[in-house]
SEKE-671684 format. One record per residue (C-alpha): residue in one letter; x, y, z. Coordinates in Angstrom, 2 decimals, always signed. Each point is the difference from the previous one (the first is absolute). Example, Ala and Ser with C-alpha at 12.3 -4.5 7.8 and 13.67 -1.06 7.14 Angstrom:
! residues 2
+-----+---------+---------+---------+
: res :    east :   north :      up :
+-----+---------+---------+---------+
:   A :  +12.30 :   -4.50 :   +7.80 :
:   S :   +1.37 :   +3.44 :   -0.66 :
+-----+---------+---------+---------+
This chain:
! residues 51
+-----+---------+---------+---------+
: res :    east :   north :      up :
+-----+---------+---------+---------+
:   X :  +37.15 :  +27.44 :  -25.81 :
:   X :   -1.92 :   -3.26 :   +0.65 :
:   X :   -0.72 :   -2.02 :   +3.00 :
:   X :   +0.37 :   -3.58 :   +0.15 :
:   X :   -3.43 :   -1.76 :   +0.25 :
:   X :   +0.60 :   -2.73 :   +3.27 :
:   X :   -1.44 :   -3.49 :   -0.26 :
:   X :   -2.31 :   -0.84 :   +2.47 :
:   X :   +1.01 :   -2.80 :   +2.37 :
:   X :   -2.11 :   -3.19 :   -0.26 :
:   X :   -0.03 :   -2.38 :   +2.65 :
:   X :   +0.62 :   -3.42 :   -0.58 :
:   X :   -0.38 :   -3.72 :   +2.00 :
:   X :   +0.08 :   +0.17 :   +3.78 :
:   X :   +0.38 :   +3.77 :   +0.14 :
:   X :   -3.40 :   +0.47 :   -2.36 :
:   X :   -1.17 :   -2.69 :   +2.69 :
:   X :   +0.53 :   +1.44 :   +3.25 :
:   X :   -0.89 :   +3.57 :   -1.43 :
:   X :   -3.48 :   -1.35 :   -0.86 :
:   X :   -0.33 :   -1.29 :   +3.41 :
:   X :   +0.84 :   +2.86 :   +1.97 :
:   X :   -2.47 :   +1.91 :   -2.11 :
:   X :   -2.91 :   -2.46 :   +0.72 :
:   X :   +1.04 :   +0.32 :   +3.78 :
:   X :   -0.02 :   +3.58 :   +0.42 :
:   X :   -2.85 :   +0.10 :   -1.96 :
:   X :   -1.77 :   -2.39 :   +2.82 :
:   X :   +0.95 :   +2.31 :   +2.37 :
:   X :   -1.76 :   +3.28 :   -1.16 :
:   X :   -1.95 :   +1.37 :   +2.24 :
:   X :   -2.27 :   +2.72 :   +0.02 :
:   X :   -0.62 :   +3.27 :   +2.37 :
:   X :   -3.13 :   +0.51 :   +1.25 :
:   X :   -0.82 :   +4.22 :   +0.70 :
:   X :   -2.98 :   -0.33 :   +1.76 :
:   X :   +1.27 :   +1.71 :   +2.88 :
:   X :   +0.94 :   +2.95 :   -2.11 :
:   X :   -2.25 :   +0.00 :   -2.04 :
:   X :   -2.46 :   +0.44 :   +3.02 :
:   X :   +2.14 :   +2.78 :   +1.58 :
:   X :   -0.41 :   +1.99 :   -3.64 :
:   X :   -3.64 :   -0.57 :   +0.26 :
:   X :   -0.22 :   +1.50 :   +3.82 :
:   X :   +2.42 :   +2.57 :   -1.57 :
:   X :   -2.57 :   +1.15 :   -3.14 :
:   X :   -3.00 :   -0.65 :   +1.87 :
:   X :   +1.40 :   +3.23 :   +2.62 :
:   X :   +0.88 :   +1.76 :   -2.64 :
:   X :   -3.27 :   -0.83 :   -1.71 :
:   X :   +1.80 :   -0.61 :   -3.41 :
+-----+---------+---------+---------+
């Protein structure tokens, strides 16, 4: 038995529009998270256990 292949949806005018926006906004807001805290408790951590 075969399954129907389903068209993918293409956005068009102001929908394609605002879509692009919102992606370059969220994009603005990444942000990025910064370990050095735990990355200095692992370091305490293996220099005890002398690893």
């Amino acid at each position: 038995m075969a399954i129907t292949i389903k068209s993918v949806p293409v956005l068009k005018d102001r929908v394609a529009a605002t879509f692009t926006k919102k992606i370059a906004e969220n994009a603005a807001k990444k942000s990025s998270v910064k370990f050095t805290e735990q990355i200095n408790i692992s370091n305490k951590i293996l220099a005890k256990a002398k690893i």
